[in-house]
C-alpha positions as CSV (number, residue, x, y, z in Angstrom):
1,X,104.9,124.4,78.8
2,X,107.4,122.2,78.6
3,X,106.5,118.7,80.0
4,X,108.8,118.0,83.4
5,X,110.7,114.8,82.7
6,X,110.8,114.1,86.6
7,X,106.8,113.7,86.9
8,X,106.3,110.0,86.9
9,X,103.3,109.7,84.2
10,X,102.5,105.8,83.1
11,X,102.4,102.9,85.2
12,X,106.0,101.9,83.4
13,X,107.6,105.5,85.0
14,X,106.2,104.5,88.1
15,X,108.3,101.1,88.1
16,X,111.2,102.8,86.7
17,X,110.9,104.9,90.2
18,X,111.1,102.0,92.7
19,X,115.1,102.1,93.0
20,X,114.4,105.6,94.9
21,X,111.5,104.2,96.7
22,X,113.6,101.5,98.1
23,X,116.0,103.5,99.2
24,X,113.8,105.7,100.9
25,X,111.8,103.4,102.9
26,X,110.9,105.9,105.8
27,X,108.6,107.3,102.9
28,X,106.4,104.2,102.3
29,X,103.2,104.5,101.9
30,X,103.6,108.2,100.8
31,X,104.0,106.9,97.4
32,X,100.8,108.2,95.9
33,X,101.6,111.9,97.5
34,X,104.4,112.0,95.6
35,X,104.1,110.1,92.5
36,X,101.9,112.1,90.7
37,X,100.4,109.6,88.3
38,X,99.7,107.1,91.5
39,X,97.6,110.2,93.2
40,X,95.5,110.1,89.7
41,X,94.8,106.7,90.5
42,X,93.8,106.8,94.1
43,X,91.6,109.6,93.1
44,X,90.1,108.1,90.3
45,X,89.4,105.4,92.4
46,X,87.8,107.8,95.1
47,X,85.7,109.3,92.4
48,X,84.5,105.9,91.0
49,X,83.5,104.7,94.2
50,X,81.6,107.4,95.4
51,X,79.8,107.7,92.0
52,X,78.8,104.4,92.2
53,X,77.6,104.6,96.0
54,X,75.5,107.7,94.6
55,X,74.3,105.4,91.9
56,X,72.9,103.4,94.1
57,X,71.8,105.2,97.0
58,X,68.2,105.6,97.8
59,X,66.5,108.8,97.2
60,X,64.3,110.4,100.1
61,X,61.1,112.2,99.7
62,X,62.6,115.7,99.6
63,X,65.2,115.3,101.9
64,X,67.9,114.6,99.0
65,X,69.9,111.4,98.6
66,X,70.1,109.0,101.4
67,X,73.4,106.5,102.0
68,X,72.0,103.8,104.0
69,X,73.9,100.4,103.9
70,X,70.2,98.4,105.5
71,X,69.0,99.0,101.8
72,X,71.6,98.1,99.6
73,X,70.8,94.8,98.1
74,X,74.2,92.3,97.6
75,X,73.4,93.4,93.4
76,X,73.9,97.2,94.7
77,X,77.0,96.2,96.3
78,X,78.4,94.4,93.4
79,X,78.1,97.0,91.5
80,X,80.1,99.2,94.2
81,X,82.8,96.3,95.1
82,X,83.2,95.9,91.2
83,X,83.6,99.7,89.9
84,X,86.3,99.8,93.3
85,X,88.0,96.9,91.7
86,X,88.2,98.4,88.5
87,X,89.3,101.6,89.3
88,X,92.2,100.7,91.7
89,X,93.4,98.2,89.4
90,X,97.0,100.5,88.7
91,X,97.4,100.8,92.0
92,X,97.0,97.3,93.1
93,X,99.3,96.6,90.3
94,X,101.9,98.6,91.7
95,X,101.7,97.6,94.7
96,X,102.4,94.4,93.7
97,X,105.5,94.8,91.8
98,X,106.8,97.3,94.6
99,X,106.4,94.3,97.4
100,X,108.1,91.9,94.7
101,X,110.9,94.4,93.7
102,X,111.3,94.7,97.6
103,X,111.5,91.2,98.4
104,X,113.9,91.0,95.7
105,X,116.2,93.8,96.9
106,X,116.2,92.1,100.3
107,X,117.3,88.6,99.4
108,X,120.1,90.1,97.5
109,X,120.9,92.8,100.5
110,X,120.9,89.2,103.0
111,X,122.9,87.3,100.2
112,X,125.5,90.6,100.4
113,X,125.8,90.7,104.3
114,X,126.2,86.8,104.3
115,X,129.2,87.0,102.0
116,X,130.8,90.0,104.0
């Protein structure tokens, strides 16, 4: 199948989409619904996180695994708070450049009006 050349599919495409974000700003915060590569992220990020909470979750006596925050020790939670920060690294990064891409699209939209 041919590959659909509207799908945004690196972190780069995903930049190269924030003119249409902008524009759209009653959509923010939608962004990872409909940029697919951004949903990969978040649920990559999902994924990690819950594997590493089952990593180091504490197994009953036949009752299966147990998710109980009073025995996580602050290494256990490391491990959890690092893997999250790994994993939602693209995201954050987009995030990022969207909020600078904004602020820079409303300095020059206040410079525009001001000159009006």
């Amino acid at each position: 199948p041919a590959k659909d050349e509207s799908l945004c599919t690196t972190p780069h495409d995903v930049c190269l989409s924030f003119p249409h974000m902008y524009a759209c700003r009653q959509a923010r915060g939608l962004e990872t619904e409909v940029l697919p590569q951004l949903k990969h992220y978040k649920k990559k990020h999902r994924r990690a996180v819950l594997a590493a909470l089952d990593a180091i979750a504490v197994v009953g006596n036949g009752d299966g695994v147990q998710h109980n925050p009073e025995y996580y020790n602050a290494e256990a939670l490391e491990f959890v708070r690092s893997q999250s920060l790994k994993f939602s690294r693209a995201c954050r990064l987009v995030a990022t450049k969207m909020g600078e891409y904004d602020h820079f699209c409303n300095t020059y939209d206040s410079h525009e009006r001001d000159e009006a």
